[in-house]
N, C-alpha and C positions, 0 to 999 in steps of 0.2 A: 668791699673793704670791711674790715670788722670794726664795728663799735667799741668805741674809747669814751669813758668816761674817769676824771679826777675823783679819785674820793678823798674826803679832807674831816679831820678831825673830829669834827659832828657826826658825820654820819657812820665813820668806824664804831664811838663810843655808843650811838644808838643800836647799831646791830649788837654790840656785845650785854649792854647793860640793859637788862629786863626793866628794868624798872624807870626806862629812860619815855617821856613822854610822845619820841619817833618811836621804840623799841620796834613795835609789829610793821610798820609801814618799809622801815630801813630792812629788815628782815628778808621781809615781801622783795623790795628792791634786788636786794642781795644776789636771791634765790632766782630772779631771774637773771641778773647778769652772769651767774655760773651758768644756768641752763644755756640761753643764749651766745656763751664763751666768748662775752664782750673781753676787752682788753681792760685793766682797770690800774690807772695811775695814780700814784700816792707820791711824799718824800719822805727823806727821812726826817725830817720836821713834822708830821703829823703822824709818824709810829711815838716821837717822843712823848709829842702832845697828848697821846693817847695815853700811852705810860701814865703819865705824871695827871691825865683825868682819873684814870681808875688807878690810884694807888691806893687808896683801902682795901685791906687786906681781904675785904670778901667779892673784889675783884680786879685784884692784880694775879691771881695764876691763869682766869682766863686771858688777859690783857696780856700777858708775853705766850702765852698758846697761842692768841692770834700775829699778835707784833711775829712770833718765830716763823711762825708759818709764811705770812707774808714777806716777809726778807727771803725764805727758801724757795719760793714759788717760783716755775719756770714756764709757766705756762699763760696763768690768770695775771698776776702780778707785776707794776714795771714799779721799783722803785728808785726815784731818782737822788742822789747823791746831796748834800748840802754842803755847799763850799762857799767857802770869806766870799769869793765874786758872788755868785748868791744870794747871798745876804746882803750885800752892799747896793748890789741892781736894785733889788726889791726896798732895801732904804732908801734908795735917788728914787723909785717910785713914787714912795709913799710920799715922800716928800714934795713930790712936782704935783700933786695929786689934792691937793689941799680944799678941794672945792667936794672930795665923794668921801 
């Protein structure tokens, strides 16, 4: 079975942004999940997040080079969709959850 792993908003913005205190380890990361040709799940909530972390102009063209990229990926890439139910499971979570 092939290795899956989530990636989430941290660790996208550390492979992109050099200057990020993961930068080289996220990198590192990366570069073996492509070698390896793990499966790697994201939503469309953490391409936003990413957006909207690198919006300064001296890294938002890489941030939609990658956000493009990964929406088009048919191989590496699973991105899962955000819908109202979605959103609202994850609010009855958060919310039943009061103690983490």
């Amino acid at each position: 079975m092939k290795k899956q792993i989530f990636m989430d908003t941290a660790f996208l913005i550390a492979v992109i942004d050099s200057s990020d205190n993961y930068h080289i380890s996220a990198v590192e990361s990366y570069k073996k999940i492509v070698k390896e040709k793990w499966s790697v799940i994201t939503t469309e909530a953490v391409l936003i997040e990413t957006g909207n972390g690198l919006s300064e102009i001296k890294w938002r063209q890489a941030a939609n080079k990658w956000i493009t990229q990964i929406q088009k990926s048919k191989t590496i890439f699973k991105v899962i969709p955000i819908t109202t139910k979605i959103v609202n499971d994850a609010v009855d979570l958060y919310g039943q959850r009061q103690d983490k």
